[in-house]
C-alpha positions in Angstrom: -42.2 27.8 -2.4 -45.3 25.5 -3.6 -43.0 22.3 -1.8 -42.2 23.7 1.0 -44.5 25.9 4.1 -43.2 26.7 7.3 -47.1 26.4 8.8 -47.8 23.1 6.8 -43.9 21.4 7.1 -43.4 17.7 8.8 -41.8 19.1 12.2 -38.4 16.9 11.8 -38.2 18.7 8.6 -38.9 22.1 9.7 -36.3 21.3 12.7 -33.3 20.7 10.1 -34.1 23.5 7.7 -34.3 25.9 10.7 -31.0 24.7 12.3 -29.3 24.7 8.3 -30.7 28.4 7.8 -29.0 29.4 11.3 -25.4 27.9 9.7 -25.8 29.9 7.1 -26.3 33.5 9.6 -23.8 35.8 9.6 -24.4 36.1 13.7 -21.6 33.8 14.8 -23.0 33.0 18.3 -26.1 31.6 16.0 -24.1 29.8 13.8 -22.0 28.2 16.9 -24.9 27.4 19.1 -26.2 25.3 15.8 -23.3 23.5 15.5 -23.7 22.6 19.2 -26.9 21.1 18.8 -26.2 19.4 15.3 -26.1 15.5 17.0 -29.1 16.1 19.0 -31.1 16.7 15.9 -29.2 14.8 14.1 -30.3 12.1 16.8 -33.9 12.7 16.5 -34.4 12.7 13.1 -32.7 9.0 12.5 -34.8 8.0 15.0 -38.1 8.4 13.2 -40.0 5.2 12.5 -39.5 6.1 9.0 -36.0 5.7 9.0 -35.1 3.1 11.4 -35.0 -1.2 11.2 -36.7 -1.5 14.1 -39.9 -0.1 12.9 -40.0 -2.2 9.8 -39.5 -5.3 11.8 -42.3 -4.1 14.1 -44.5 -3.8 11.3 -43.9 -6.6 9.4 -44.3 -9.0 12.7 -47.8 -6.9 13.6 -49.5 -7.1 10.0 -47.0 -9.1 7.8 -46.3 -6.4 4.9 -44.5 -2.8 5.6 -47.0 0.3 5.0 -45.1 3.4 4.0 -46.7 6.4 6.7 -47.7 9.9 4.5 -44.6 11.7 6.0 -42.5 8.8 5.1 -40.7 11.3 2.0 -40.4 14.3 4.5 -38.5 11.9 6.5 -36.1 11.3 4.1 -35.7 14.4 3.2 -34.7 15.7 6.4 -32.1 12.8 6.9 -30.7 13.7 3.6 -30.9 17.3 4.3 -29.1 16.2 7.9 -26.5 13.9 6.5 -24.7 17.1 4.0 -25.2 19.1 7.3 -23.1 16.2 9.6 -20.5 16.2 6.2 -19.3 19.8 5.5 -20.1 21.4 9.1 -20.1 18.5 11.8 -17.4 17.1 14.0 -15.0 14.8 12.9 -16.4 12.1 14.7 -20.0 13.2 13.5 -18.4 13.0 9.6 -17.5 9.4 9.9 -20.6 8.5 11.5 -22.5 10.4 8.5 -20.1 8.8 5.7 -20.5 5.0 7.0 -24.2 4.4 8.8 -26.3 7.5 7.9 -25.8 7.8 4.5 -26.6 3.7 3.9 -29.3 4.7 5.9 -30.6 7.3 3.7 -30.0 5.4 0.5 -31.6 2.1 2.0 -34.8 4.0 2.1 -34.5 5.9 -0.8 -34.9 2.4 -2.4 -37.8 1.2 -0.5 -39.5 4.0 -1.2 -38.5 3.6 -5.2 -37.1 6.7 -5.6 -34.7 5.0 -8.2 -38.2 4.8 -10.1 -39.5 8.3 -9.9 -40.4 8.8 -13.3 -43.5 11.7 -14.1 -47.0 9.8 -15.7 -49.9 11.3 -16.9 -51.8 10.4 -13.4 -49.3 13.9 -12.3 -51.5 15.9 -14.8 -54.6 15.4 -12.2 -53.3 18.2 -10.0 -50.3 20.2 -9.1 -49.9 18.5 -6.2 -49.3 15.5 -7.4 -47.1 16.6 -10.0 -45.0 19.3 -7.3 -44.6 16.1 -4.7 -43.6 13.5 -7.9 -40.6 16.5 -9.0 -40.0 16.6 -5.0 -39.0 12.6 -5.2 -37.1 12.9 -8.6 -34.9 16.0 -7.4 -34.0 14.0 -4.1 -33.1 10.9 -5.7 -30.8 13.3 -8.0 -29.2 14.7 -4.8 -28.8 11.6 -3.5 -27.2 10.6 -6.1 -24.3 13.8 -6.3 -23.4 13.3 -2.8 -22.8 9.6 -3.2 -20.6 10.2 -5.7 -18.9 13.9 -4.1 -18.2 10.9 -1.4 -16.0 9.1 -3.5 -13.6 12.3 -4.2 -13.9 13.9 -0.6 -14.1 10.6 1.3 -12.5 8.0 -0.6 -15.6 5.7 0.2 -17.2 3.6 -2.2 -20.5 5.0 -3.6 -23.6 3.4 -2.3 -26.1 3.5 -5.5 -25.2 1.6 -9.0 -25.3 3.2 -12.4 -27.9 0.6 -13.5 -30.8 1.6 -11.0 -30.7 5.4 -12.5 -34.3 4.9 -13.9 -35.5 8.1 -12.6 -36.3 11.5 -14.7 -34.0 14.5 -15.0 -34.9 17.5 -13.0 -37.2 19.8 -14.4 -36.1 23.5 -15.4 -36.1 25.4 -12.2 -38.8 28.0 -13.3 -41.3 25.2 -13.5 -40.7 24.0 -9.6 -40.3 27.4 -7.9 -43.6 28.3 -9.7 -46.2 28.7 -7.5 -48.7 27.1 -10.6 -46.2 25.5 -12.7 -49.1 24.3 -15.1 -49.7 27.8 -16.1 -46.2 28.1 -17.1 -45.5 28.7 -20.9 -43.9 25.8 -22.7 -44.8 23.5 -19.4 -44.3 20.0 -20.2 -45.1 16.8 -17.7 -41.4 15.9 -17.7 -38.2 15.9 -19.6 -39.1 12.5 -20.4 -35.2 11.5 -20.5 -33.8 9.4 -17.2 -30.1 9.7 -16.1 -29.4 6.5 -17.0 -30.1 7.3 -21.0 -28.5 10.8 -20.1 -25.3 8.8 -19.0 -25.1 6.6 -21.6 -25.5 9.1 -24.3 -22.1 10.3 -23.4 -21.0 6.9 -24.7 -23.2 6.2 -27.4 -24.3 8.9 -29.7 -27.9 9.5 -30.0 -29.6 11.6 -32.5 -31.3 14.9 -31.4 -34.7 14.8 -29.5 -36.8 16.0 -31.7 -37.8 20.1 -30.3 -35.5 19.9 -27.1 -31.9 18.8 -28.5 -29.7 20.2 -31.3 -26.8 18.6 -32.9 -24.2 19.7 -29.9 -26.4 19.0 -27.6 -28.7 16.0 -28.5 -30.3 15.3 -25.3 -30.8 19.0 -24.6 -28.9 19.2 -21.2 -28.6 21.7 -19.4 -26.0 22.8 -16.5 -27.7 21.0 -13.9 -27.6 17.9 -16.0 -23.7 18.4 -16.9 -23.0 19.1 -13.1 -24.6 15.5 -12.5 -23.1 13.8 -15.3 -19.5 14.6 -14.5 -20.1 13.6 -11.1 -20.8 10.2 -12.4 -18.3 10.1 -15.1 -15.8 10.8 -12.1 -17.3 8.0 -10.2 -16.6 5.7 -13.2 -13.5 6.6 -14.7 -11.8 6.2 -11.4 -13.7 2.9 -10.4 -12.3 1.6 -13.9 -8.8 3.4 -13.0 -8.8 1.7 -9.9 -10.1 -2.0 -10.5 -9.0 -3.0 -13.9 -6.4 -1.0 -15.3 -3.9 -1.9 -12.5 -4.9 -5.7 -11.1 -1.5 -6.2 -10.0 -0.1 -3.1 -8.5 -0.1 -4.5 -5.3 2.2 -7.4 -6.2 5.8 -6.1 -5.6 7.5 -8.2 -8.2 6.6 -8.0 -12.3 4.1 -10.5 -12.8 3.6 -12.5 -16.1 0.0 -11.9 -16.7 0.7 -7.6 -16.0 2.7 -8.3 -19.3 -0.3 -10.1 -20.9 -1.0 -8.4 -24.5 -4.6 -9.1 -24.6 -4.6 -7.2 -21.2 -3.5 -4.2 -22.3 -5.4 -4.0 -25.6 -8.5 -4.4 -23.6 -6.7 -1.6 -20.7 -6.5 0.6 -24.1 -9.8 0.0 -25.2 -11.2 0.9 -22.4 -9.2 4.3 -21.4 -10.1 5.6 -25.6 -13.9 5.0 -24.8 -13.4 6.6 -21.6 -11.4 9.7 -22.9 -14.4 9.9 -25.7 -17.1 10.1 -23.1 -15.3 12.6 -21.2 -14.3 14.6 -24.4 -17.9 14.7 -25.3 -19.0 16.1 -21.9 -16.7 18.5 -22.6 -18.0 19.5 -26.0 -21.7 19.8 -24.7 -20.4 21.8 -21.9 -19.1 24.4 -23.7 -22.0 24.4 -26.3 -24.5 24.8 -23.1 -21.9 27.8 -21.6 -21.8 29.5 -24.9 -25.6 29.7 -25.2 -26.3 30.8 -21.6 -27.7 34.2 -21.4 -27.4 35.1 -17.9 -26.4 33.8 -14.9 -26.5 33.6 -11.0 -23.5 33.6 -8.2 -25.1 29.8 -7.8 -24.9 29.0 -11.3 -21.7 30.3 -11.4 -20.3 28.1 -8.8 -22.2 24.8 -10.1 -19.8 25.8 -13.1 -16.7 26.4 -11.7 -17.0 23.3 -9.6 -18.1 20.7 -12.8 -14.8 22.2 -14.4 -12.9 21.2 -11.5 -13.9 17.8 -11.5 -13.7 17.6 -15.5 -10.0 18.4 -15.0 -9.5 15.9 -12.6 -10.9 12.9 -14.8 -8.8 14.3 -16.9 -5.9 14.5 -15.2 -6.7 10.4 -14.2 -7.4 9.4 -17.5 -3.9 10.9 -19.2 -2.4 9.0 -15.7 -4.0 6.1 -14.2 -1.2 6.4 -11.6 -3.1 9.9 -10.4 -5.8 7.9 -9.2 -3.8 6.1 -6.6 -2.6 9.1 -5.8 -6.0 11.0 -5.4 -6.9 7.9 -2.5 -3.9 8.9 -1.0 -4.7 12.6 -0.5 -5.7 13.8 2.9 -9.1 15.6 1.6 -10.7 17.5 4.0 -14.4 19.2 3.6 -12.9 22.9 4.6 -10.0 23.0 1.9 -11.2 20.5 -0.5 -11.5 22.8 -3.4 -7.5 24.5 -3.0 -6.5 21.2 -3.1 -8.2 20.0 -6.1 -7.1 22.9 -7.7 -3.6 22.0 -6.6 -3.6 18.6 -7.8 -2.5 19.3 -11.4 0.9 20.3 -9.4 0.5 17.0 -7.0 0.6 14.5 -10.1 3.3 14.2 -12.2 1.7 13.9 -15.7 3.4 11.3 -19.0 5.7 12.8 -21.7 6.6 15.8 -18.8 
């Protein structure tokens, strides 16, 4: 791959991607003897100077401004690459570790190193390079952002990142990174020009069709990658409103008064039919992107099954603000997570049944 060289790769780097390509053999005394050794990497990656407080004191006492090293992304990539490692295969002890300091860790320096911002410019068009390393920092910042909000669901934890800092481009089509000369693509543009943010909001707001990239089902011409993101974040934002506002007094015992408030409730109502819109127009772009997809891979595939899975569960929260309590509730774990989101249309007793 043009990002990626085992004889030119930042060592910490090259250390996690060997020890994540051993989980994935199908020798299980490989497989076991990288579990074993998953906290000692772990342990050495977080504590590059790139990652850690005391190096950014150190610097800023030495020469009174913080200087970002070259290998300062690599770093982060391998601590993000590390923390989904810790998550679905690590100890239990290694899992909270991962969900409460390493993951703040990894998002602290995502922001320092404006990854939030990470938006292509025609300064990309001097070389490939630039251009390959500029797609690197948006497509981390993307992953960054899907497992802060998978979080949410498979942790209950709060997510880390806000919907307004989502300045940063959409990924590219995939053809255009795993090229080795992505200029000499055909139909290779400098970006998609389109940030998740506007991609997010679209979903609320009807825009009119890009002009050559959307149609009239699809206006911002997403794709599946796109749609996978997006109802992450609808999740995210439909349960934070399930949770916050709709009930502010559900942990009073007694009736209160103001629960019985009228202007409450009309502004409860609002809120839950611009809620069900968004997610009803996800849904209509999803199936226009589905119809029109001419092939597809066992990865593609499973990106799909898994953004219909959590379209039915915003579902299932928005016809029943009660499921949302009863989501926190649910003892998720990362080895069964997906039976029992499929079993939670059974777990949630659902109005008018």
């Amino acid at each position: 791959m043009p990002s990626f060289g085992i004889e030119t790769a930042f060592l910490p780097l090259l250390a996690v991607i060997t020890v994540m390509g051993a989980l994935y053999s199908r020798d299980e005394v490989e497989v076991n003897s990288a579990r074993s050794i998953l906290d000692l990497v772990e342990y050495y990656i977080f504590s590059l100077d790139d990652l850690t407080d005391e190096h950014e004191i150190r610097q800023i006492m030495q020469s009174g401004n913080l200087e970002e090293s070259p290998f300062s992304l690599s770093s982060l990539q391998a601590a993000y690459i590390m923390v989904v490692l810790q998550f679905w295969t690590g100890s239990a002890v290694s899992k909270k570790r991962t969900i409460e300091s390493r993951f703040t860790n990894v998002t602290r320096v995502a922001r320092r190193l404006r990854l939030v911002n990470s938006r292509h410019d025609q300064g990309d068009l001097l070389s490939e390079e630039l251009w390959i390393e500029k797609e690197c920092r948006i497509r981390l910042i993307n992953f960054i952002y899907h497992f802060d909000c998978a979080l949410t669901f498979f942790a209950h934890f709060p997510y880390r990142l806000t919907l307004t800092e989502m300045n940063f481009d959409l990924m590219c089509e995939d053809r255009l990174f795993f090229s080795p000369h992505p200029f000499s693509e055909p139909h290779f543009t400098l970006g998609r020009n389109l940030t998740l943010l506007t991609a997010f909001q679209s979903l609320f707001i009807k825009v009119p069709p890009i002009p050559g990239i959307g149609t009239e089902e699809n206006p911002c011409g997403l794709n599946v990658s796109d749609m996978f993101t997006l109802i992450h974040l609808l999740f995210v934002y439909v349960h934070n409103q399930m949770t916050m506002y709709i009930h502010p007094f559900r942990f009073i015992p007694s009736e209160s008064s103001l629960g019985q408030n009228p202007d409450m409730n009309n502004k409860s109502d609002t809120n839950m039919d611009i809620l069900k819109s968004a997610l009803e127009y996800w849904h209509s772009i999803w199936i226009s992107i589905r119809s029109n997809m001419c092939s597809s891979t066992i990865f593609s595939e499973n990106i799909c099954k898994n953004a219909v899975n959590y379209w039915m569960v915003t579902q299932l929260i928005l016809m029943n603000p009660k499921s949302a309590d009863t989501l926190m509730t649910m003892e998720i774990g990362c080895d069964d997570a997906i039976s029992q989101l499929r079993d939670l249309p059974n777990r949630i007793p659902v109005h008018g049944k």
